[in-house]
Structures are given as structure tokens and as C-alpha cells.
C-alpha positions as CSV (number, residue, x, y, z in Angstrom):
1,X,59.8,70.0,-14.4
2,X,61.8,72.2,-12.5
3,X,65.3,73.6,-14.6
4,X,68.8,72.4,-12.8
5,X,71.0,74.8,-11.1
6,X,73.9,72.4,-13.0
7,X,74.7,73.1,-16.0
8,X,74.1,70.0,-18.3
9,X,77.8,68.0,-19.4
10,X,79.6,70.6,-17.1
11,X,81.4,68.8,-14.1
12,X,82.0,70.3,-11.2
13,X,84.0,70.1,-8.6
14,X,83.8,70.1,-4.4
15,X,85.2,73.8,-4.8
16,X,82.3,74.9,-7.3
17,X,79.8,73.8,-4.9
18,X,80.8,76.8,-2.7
19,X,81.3,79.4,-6.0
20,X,78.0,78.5,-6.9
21,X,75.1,82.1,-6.3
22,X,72.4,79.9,-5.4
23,X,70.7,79.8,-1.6
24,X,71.8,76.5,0.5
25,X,68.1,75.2,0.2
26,X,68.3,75.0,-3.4
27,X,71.5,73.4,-4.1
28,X,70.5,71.2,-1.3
29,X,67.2,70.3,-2.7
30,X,69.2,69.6,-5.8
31,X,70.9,66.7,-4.5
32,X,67.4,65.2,-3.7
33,X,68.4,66.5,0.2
34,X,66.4,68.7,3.1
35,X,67.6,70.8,5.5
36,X,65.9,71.3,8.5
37,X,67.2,73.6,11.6
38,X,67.0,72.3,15.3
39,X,67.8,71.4,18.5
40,X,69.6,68.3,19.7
41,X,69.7,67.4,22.8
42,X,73.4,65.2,23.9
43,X,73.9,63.4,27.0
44,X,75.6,65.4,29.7
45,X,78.4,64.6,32.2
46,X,77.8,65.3,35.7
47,X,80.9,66.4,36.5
48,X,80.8,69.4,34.1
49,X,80.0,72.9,34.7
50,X,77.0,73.3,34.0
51,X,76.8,77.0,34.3
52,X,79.4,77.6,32.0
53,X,77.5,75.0,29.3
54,X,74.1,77.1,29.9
55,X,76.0,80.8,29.0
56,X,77.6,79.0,25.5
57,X,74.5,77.8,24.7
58,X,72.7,80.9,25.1
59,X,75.5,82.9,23.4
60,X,75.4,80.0,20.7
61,X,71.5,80.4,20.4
62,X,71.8,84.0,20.2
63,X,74.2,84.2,17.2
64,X,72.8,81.1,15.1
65,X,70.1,82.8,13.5
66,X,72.4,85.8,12.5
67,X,74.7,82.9,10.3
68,X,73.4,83.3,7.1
69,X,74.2,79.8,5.3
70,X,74.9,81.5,1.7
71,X,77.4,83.5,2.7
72,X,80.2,83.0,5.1
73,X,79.5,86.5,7.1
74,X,77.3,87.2,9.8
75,X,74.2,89.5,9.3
């Protein structure tokens, strides 16, 4: 069996969840959780500009796998 990240008796706190060293995926996985990164795809309104919605996404797109999810800095 696997050893816990938690320390056994020790409670913790929403705060500690963020202090803790482990990767996302771990602490995650702790919780009996997955993570898995995709698209969605959201209804659109027609009266919106779409342009301007396809240059955030690809700005959006273009950042998101620099966001490194164990630290609050970009790579």
C-alpha cells in the first residue's frame, strides 16, 4: 500500500492544502480524485464577436500549458 502524503492524527487545514511540496496529481489522487486537462466546448451567442472570442482563445491556449499547477508562477 501506497504511504499517505498526510501525516497520520495531524489535521489540516484548507490553507495547508496549498503549503503542502507535493505535485497537484498527488494530493489529488489522495482524495480518491483525477485530474484530467481538456477542452469544453460552451454554447455561443450570435450576437458576440466572434473574432475577438477566437484571439482569447488562442492567447488562452497559448499560455495554459506554461501554468504550472504546483506553483502559482508561469514557466
Amino acid at each position: 500500500m501506497k504511504k499517505s502524503i498526510f501525516k497520520e492524527g495531524r489535521t489540516y487545514t484548507f490553507k495547508d492544502y496549498f503549503d503542502l511540496s507535493n505535485p497537484f496529481d498527488q494530493i489529488v489522487t489522495e482524495f480518491s480524485y483525477s485530474y484530467a486537462l481538456g477542452q469544453i466546448d460552451l454554447p455561443e451567442l450570435k450576437t458576440c464577436n466572434t473574432d475577438t472570442i477566437n484571439i482569447l482563445k488562442n492567447v488562452y491556449y497559448q499560455f495554459l500549458p506554461k501554468i504550472n499547477l504546483n506553483s502559482e508562477t508561469i514557466t
